[in-house]
C-alpha positions in Angstrom: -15.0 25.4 20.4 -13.5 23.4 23.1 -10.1 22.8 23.6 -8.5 20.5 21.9 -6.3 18.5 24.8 -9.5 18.8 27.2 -11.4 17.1 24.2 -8.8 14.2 23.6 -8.5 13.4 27.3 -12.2 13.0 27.5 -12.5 10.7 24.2 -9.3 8.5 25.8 -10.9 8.0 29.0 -14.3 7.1 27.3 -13.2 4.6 24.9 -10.4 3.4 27.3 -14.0 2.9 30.2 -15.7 1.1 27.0 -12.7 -1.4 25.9 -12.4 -2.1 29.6 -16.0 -3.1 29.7 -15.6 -5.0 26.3 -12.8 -6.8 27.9 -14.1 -7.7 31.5 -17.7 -8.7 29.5 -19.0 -5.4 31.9 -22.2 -4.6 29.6 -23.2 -1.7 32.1 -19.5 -0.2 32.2 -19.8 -0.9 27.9 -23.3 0.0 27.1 -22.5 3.8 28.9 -18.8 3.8 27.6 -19.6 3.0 24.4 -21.8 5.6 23.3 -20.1 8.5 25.5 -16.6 8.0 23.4 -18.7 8.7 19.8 -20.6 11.8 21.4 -17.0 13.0 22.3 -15.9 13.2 18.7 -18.3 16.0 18.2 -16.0 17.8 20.9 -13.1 16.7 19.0 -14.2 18.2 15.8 -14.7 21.6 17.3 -17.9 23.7 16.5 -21.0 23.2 14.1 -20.7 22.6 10.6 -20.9 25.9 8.3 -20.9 24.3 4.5 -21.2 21.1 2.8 -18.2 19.4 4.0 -18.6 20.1 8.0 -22.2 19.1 7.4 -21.6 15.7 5.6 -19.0 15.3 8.7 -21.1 15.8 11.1 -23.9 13.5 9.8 -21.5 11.0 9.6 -20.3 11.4 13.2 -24.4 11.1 14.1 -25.3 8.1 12.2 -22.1 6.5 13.4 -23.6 7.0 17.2 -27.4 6.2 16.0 -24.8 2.7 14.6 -23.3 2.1 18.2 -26.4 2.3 20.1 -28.1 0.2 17.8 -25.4 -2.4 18.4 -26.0 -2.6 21.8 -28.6 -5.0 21.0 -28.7 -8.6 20.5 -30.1 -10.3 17.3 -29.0 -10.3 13.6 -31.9 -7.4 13.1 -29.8 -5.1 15.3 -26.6 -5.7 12.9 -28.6 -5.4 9.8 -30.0 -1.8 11.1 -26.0 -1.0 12.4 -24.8 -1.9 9.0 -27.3 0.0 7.3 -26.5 3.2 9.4 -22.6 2.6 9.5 -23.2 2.3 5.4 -24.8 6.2 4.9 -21.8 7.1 7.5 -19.0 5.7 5.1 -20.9 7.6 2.3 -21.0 11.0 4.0 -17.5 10.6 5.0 -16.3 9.5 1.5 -18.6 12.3 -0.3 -16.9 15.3 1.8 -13.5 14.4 1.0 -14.0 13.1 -2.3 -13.8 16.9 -3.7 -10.5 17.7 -2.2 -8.0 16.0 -5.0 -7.3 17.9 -8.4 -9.9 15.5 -10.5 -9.3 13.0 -7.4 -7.4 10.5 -9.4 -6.4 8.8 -6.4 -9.5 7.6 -5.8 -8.9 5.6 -8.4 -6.5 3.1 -6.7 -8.4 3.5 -3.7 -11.3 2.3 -5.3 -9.3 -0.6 -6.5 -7.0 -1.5 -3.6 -10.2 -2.0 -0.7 -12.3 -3.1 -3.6 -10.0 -5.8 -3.7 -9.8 -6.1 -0.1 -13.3 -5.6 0.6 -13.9 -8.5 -2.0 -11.5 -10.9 -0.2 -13.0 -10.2 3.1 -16.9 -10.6 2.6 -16.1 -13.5 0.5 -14.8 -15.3 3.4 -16.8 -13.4 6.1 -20.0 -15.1 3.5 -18.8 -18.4 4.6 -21.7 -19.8 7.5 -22.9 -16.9 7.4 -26.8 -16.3 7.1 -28.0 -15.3 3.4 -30.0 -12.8 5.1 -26.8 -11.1 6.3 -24.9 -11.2 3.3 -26.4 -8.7 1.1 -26.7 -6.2 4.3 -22.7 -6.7 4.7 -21.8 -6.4 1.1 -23.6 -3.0 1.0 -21.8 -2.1 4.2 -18.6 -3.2 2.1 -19.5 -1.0 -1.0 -19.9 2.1 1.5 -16.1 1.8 3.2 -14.7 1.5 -0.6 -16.7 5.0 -1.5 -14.9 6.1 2.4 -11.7 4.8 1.3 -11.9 6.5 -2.5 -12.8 9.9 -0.8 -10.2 10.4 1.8 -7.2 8.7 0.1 -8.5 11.5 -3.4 -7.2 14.0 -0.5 -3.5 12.9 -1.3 -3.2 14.3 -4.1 -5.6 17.7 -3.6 -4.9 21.0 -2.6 -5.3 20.2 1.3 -1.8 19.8 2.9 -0.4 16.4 3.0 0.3 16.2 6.6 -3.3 16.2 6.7 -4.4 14.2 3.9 -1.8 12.0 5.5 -3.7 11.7 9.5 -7.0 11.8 7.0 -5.4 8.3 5.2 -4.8 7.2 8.6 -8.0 7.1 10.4 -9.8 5.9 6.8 -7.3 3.1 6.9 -8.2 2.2 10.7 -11.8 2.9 10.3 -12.3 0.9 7.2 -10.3 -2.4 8.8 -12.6 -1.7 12.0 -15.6 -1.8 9.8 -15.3 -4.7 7.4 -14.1 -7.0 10.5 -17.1 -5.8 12.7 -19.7 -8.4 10.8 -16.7 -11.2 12.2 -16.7 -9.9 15.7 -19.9 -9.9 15.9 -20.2 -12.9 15.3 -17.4 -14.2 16.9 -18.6 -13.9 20.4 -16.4 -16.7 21.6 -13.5 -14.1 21.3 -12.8 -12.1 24.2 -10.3 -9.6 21.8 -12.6 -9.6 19.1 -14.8 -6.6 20.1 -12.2 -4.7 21.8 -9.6 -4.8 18.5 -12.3 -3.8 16.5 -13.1 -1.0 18.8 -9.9 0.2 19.2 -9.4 0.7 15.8 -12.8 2.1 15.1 -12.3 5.1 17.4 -8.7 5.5 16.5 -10.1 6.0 13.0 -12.2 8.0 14.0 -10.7 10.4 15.9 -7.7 10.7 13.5 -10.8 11.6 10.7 -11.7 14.5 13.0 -8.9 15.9 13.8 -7.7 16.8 10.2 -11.5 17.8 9.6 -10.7 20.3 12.7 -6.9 21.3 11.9 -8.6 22.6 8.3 -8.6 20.0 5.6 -11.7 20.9 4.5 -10.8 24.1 3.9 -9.6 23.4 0.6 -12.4 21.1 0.0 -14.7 22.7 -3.2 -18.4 21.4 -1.9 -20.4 20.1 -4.9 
């Protein structure tokens, strides 16, 4: 396993090379930044998977990469196939944490606080938008709910709520990352669109591993 500070320094100066790249429209400095920063995460998580959860953790830290890469490319076809990956992502994230509440009844206003939220948002982000895109980003929508269900059903489980709590975090910051990446893709125009997005994507994401690493899985039952 490698240490933990060595891990996080790495991951900062990655994602801090790729939102410099974002910002200065450097696609060479962004295209190897990019990428670099997600492999990290596996550093930041801290070994191979040994049961259920670490495996559905791990897949999800995998397609999230195969996502990125695949959004390197130009074209609408290159944000269906991100969306489509991003989507199993959300699912693997929100299945391993979805065991971890007594019943998970907090899913419950999970599901219905970013339904509601997820709602709102494609309903304007359908607005000019291509009806080929819209049924590609309201399955990528369905997928951050089932994300958002799973980790916040940790709140009330047997894990301990300082880590349900970092676990809420990232979800949060991942899930507003992903529902406004259709709009900044989009939204070329805007030089802070991209980096905003970033910068919450991998500070989700890195708050995600680090309670995976710091044990809350560990009270996880697998199904």
């Amino acid at each position: 396993m490698a240490p933990l500070g060595l891990s996080l320094i790495l991951y900062a100066a990655a994602v801090a090379g790729a939102l410099a790249g974002a910002l200065a429209r450097k696609q060479l400095v962004f295209c190897i930044g990019k990428p670099i920063a997600t492999v990290l995460l596996f550093a930041v998580l801290g070994g191979m998977p040994t049961d259920l959860f670490g495996y559905l953790v791990f897949n999800g830290i995998v397609l999230s990469l195969a996502a990125d890469i695949t959004l390197l490319a130009e074209g609408n076809e290159a944000l269906v196939v991100g969306l489509g990956l991003f989507l199993v992502a959300h699912l693997c994230y929100g299945l391993a944490f979805l065991g971890a509440g007594p019943g998970g009844w907090l899913a419950v206003p999970g599901l219905a606080v970013f339904g509601a939220c997820s709602a709102w948002l494609v309903r304007h982000q359908w607005r000019g938008m291509e009806p080929g895109l819209r049924a590609p980003v309201g399955a990528h929508a369905l997928g951050l709910i089932v994300m958002m269900a799973g980790v916040f059903s940790t709140l009330a489980g047997r894990a301990l709520l300082e880590l349900a709590a970092v676990a809420a975090v990232g979800a949060t910051l991942l899930y507003f990352s992903q529902a406004l990446l259709p709009w900044a893709r989009l939204r070329r125009s805007s030089v802070w669109a991209q980096p905003v997005t970033l910068a919450l994507y991998w500070g989700g994401q890195v708050c995600l591993m680090l309670a995976v690493r710091w044990g809350i899985g560990v009270e996880v039952v697998p199904w």
